[in-house]
N, C-alpha and C positions, 0 to 999 in steps of 0.2 A: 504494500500500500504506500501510496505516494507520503513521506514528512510532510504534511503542511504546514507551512509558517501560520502561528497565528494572526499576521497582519494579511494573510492571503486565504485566509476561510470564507467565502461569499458566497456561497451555498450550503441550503438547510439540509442537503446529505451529506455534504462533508462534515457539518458538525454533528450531526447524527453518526455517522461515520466514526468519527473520533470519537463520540461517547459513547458509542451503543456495544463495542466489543468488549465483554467481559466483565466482570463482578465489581462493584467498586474495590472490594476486598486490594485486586488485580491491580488496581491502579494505585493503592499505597506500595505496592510493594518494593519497587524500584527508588522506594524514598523513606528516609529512615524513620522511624514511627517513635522513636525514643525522647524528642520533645516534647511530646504530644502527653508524653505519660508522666503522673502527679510528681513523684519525685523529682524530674525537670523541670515541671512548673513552682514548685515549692523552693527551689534553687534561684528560678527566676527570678521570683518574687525579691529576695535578697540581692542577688547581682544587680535587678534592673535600680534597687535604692542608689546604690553607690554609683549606678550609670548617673541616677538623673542630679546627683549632687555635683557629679562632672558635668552634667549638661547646665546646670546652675549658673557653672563659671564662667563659660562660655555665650548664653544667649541671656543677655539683661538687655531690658526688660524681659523677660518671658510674659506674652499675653495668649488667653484662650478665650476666643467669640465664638457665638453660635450654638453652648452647651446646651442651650432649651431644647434645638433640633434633634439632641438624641434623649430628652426626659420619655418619650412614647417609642421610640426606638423597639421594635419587634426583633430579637436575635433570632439567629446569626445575620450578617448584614452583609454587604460588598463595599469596602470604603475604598474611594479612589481617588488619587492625589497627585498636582502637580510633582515636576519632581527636579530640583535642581543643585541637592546636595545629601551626603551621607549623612549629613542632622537632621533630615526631615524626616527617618523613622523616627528617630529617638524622640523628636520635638511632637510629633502625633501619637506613642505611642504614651508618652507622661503625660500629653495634653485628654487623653480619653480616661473617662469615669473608671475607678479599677475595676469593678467587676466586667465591664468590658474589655480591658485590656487582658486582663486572666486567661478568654478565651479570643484570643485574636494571634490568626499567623499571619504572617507576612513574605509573599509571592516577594523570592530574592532571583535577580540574573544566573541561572544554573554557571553560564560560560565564566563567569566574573566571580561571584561568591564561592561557588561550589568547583572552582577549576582545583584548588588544593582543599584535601580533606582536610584539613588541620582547621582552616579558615574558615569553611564550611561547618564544620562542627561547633565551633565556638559562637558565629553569628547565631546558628539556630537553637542554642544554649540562653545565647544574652536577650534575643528577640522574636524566638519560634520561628525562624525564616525555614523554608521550604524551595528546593530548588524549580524554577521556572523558566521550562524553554520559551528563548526571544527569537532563536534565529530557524528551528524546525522542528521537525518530529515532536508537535507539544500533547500529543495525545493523553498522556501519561499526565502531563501539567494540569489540563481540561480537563478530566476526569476525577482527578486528584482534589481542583476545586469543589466540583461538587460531593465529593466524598467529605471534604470535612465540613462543607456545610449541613449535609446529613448527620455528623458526628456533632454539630452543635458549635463549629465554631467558625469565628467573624474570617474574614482574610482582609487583606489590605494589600493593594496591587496599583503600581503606577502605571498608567496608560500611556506615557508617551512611549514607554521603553528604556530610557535610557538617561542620563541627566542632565539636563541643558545646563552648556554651557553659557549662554549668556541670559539664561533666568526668565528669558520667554517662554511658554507655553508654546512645547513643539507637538506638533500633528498626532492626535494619538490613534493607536495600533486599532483595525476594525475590529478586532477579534474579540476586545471590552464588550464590544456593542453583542457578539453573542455570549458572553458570560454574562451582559447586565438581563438580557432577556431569557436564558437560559435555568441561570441560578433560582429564580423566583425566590429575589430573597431581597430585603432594601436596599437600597445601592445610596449611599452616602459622600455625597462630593466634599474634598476639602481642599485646602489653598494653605500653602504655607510660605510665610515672607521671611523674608532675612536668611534663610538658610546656607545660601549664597555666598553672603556678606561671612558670613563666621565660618565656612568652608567650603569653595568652591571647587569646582573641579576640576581636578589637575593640581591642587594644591595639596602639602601634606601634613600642615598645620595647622590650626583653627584660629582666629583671634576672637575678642568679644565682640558681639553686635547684637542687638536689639530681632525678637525673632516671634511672629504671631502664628498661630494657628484655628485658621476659621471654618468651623463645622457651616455645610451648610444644608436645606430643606432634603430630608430623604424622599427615595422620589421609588414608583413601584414603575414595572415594566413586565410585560407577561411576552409569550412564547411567538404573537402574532405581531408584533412590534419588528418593525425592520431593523435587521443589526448595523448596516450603515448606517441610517438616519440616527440610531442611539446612539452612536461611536460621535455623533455630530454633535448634536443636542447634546450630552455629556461633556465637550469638550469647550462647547460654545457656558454651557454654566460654569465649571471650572474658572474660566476664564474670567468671567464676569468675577467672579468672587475673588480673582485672585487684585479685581479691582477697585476693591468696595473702601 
């Protein structure tokens, strides 16, 4: 069967296709299931303290807008977010109420995160990341999502792909658009600022700056919803927000 990239799935057999072979069981298997399990989240819990007391020092102000938008928040969810620096997990992932961060993974670049185990293991330790093909065969990735949305927990996935460099909003991957319709689950847009500013990409230092992060209206989408036009509308709100 052909890899398809998830920015080239534009038909509803192909994603049928890529999610219909096999058990969800089948689709965790090729990804390590040992985050997922209490002990590493119990772990978490304490690593991600000492994370955010580093992120402290780094992003002053720290501001979070928008928290009303998840008070009626139905779990699990889809959150999807600009993306233009390695502190924007970290800054969305302290900025969300804990019982939702508890259960929340985070779709990481398979090629990038996960190219060394070492590196791999430690991010999905500190942040529950999960490796997530960007460039093909995401079969495995896709099926994966919906599997832990069935197991009850949120994901959090950047749609452009990749981190802009200059902090613009680059063209996001169509393939959101059938995860937002696919999933049947909230899909939660957020924006985050300054991230940039305190670590940009290509840089390997951080310095302080001033860094917001804005929930904004969860929005539902069902199976007859065109996945281009959602990939659109998805992109075009982001966007708005990340202008407010």
């Amino acid at each position: 069967m052909k890899p398809y990239d998830l920015a080239e799935v534009e038909k509803v057999s192909q994603l049928k296709d890529l999610t219909a072979h096999g058990s969800p069981a089948k689709a965790s298997s090729k990804i390590a299931s040992w985050p997922l399990e209490r002990i590493a989240s119990l772990a978490r819990r304490v690593l991600q303290t000492l994370i955010f007391l580093a992120h402290r020092i780094v992003a002053r102000p720290f501001r979070i807008k928008g928290l009303e938008h998840l008070n009626r928040l139905k779990l699990p969810a889809l959150f999807i977010s600009n993306h233009a620096s390695h502190v924007d997990t970290v800054s969305i992932i302290r900025a969300l109420p804990s019982k939702m961060r508890q259960k929340l993974v985070v779709a990481a670049a398979q090629d990038y995160f996960f190219r060394y185990p070492l590196v791999g293991a430690v991010t999905s330790l500190l942040m529950n990341t999960f490796p997530f093909s960007r460039e093909g065969g995401v079969r495995t990735s896709l099926k994966y999502c919906g599997y832990l949305a069935n197991q009850g927990w949120s994901v959090l996935i950047y749609p452009e792909g990749t981190r802009s460099s200059t902090g613009e909003l680059l063209p996001f991957k169509r393939g959101i658009g059938w995860l937002a319709t696919q999933m049947q689950v909230p899909v939660v847009p957020i924006s985050v600022f300054g991230g940039r500013d305190v670590l940009p990409k290509g840089r390997a230092m951080p310095k302080p700056a001033p860094v917001t992060v804005c929930f904004g209206q969860p929005l539902r989408f069902n199976e007859k919803d065109d996945p281009t036009e959602t990939s659109q509308r998805l992109q075009q709100i982001i966007g708005r927000l990340m202008t407010a």
